[in-house]
ROVOKOL-461478 format. One record per residue (C-alpha): residue in one letter; x, y, z. Coordinates in steps of 0.1 Angstrom, whole numbers, padded with zeros to 4 digits, always signed. Layout:
REM ROVOKOL-461478
AXYZ
...
END
This chain:
REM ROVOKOL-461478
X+0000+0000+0000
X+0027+0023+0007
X+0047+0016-0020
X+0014+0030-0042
X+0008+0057-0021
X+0044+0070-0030
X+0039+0066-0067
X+0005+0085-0063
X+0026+0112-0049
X+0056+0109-0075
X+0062+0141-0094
X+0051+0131-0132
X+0084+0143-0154
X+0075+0167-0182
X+0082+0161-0220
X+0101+0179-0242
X+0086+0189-0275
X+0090+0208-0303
X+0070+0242-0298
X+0043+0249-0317
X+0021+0279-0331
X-0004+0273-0308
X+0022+0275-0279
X+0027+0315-0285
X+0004+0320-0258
X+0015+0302-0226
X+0057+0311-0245
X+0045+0353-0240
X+0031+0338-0203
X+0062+0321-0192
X+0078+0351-0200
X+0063+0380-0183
X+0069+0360-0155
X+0106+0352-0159
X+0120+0386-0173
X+0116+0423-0167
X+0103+0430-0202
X+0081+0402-0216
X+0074+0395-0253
X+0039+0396-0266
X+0019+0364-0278
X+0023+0381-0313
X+0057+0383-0310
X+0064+0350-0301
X+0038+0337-0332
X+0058+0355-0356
X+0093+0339-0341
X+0077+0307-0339
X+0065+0307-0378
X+0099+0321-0387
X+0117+0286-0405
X+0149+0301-0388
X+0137+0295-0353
X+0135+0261-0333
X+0118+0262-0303
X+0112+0238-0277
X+0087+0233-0250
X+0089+0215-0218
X+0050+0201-0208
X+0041+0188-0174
X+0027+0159-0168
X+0045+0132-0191
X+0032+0159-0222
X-0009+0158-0210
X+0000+0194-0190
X+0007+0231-0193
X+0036+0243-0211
X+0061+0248-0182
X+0095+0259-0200
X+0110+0266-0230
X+0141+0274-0253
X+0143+0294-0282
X+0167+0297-0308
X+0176+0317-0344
X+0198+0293-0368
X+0215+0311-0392
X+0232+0280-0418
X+0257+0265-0391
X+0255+0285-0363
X+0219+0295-0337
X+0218+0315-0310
X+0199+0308-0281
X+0175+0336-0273
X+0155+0326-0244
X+0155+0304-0218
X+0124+0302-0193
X+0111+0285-0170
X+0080+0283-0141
X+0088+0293-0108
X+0076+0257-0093
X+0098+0236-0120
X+0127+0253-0109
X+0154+0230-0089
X+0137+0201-0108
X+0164+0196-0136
X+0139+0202-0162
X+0159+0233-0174
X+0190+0210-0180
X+0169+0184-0197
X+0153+0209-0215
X+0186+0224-0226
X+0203+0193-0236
X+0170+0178-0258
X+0175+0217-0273
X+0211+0217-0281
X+0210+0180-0296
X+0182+0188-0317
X+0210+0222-0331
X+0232+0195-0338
X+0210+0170-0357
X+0198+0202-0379
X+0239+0211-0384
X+0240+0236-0361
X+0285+0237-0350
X+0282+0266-0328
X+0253+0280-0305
X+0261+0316-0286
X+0239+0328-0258
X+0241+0357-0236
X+0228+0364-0202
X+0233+0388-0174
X+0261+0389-0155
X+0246+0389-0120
X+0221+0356-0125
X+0241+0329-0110
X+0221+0305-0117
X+0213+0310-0155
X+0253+0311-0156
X+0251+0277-0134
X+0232+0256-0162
X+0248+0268-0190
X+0283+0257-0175
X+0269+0226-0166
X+0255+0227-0208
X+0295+0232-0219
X+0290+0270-0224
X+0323+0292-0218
X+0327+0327-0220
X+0336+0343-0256
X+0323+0380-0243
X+0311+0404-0225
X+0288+0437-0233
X+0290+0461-0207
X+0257+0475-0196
X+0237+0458-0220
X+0209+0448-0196
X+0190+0478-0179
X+0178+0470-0143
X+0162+0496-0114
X+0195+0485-0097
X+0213+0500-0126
X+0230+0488-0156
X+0242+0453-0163
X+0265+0435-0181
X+0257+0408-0204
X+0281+0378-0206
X+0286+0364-0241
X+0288+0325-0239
X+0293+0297-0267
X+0297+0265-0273
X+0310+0240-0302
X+0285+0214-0309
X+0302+0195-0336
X+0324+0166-0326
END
């Protein structure tokens, strides 16, 4: 009996999917939440409809749930750049960022991608945490790129090879 009780209670894992039209919505959702400026559902329809861009989602519950993260990228012939990363609140600390991430970055690959670039603010430790754990390094770094009530902050450049 226990042992069922604990499985009733087991966190379902989300899927990873490819990101669709119809996603724009909960995407421009997700990101209001996560960054200072967010993105309209518009917006992210056009990016999403743009053959440039690959997108994936992460969905709770085994795929059945709400769209609860995502990565977005712009491929331009061998080379993306990752655009946005995001992720709810309660999935955080869950490893679904890093699985999101690494389903992402082999999907670059598989479409020829060799080099993916990034950039993210200086002062979010743990943004720069899963990204070194992803095999990013630091090729950059843009001084006062990202505006903040706190004042100005830098953005670090990051990249990573993909290819062998």
């Amino acid at each position: 009996m226990i042992g069922k009780l604990a499985d009733f209670f087991r966190r379902a894992e989300p899927a990873f999917l490819d990101a669709r039209p119809g996603d724009a919505a909960a995407l421009a959702a997700l990101h209001r939440i996560s960054f200072r400026h967010g993105w309209s559902e518009s917006e992210f329809e056009r990016l999403l409809a743009d053959r440039a861009a690959i997108a994936h989602v992460a969905r709770a519950n085994g795929g059945r749930g709400a769209v609860v993260g995502f990565v977005l990228s712009h491929r331009v012939e061998n080379e993306a750049e990752i655009f946005l990363v995001a992720l709810a609140p309660g999935e955080r600390g869950h490893g679904t960022a890093t699985k999101l991430l690494s389903k992402h970055l082999s999907r670059l690959a598989a479409a020829g991608v060799s080099r993916v670039f990034l950039e993210v603010d200086e002062g979010n430790a743990q943004a720069r945490k899963l990204y070194a754990r992803a095999g990013f390094s630091q090729v950059g770094r843009r001084a006062g790129y990202y505006r903040n009530p706190e004042g100005n902050a830098a953005a670090l450049v990051l990249g990573r090879d993909l290819a062998g």
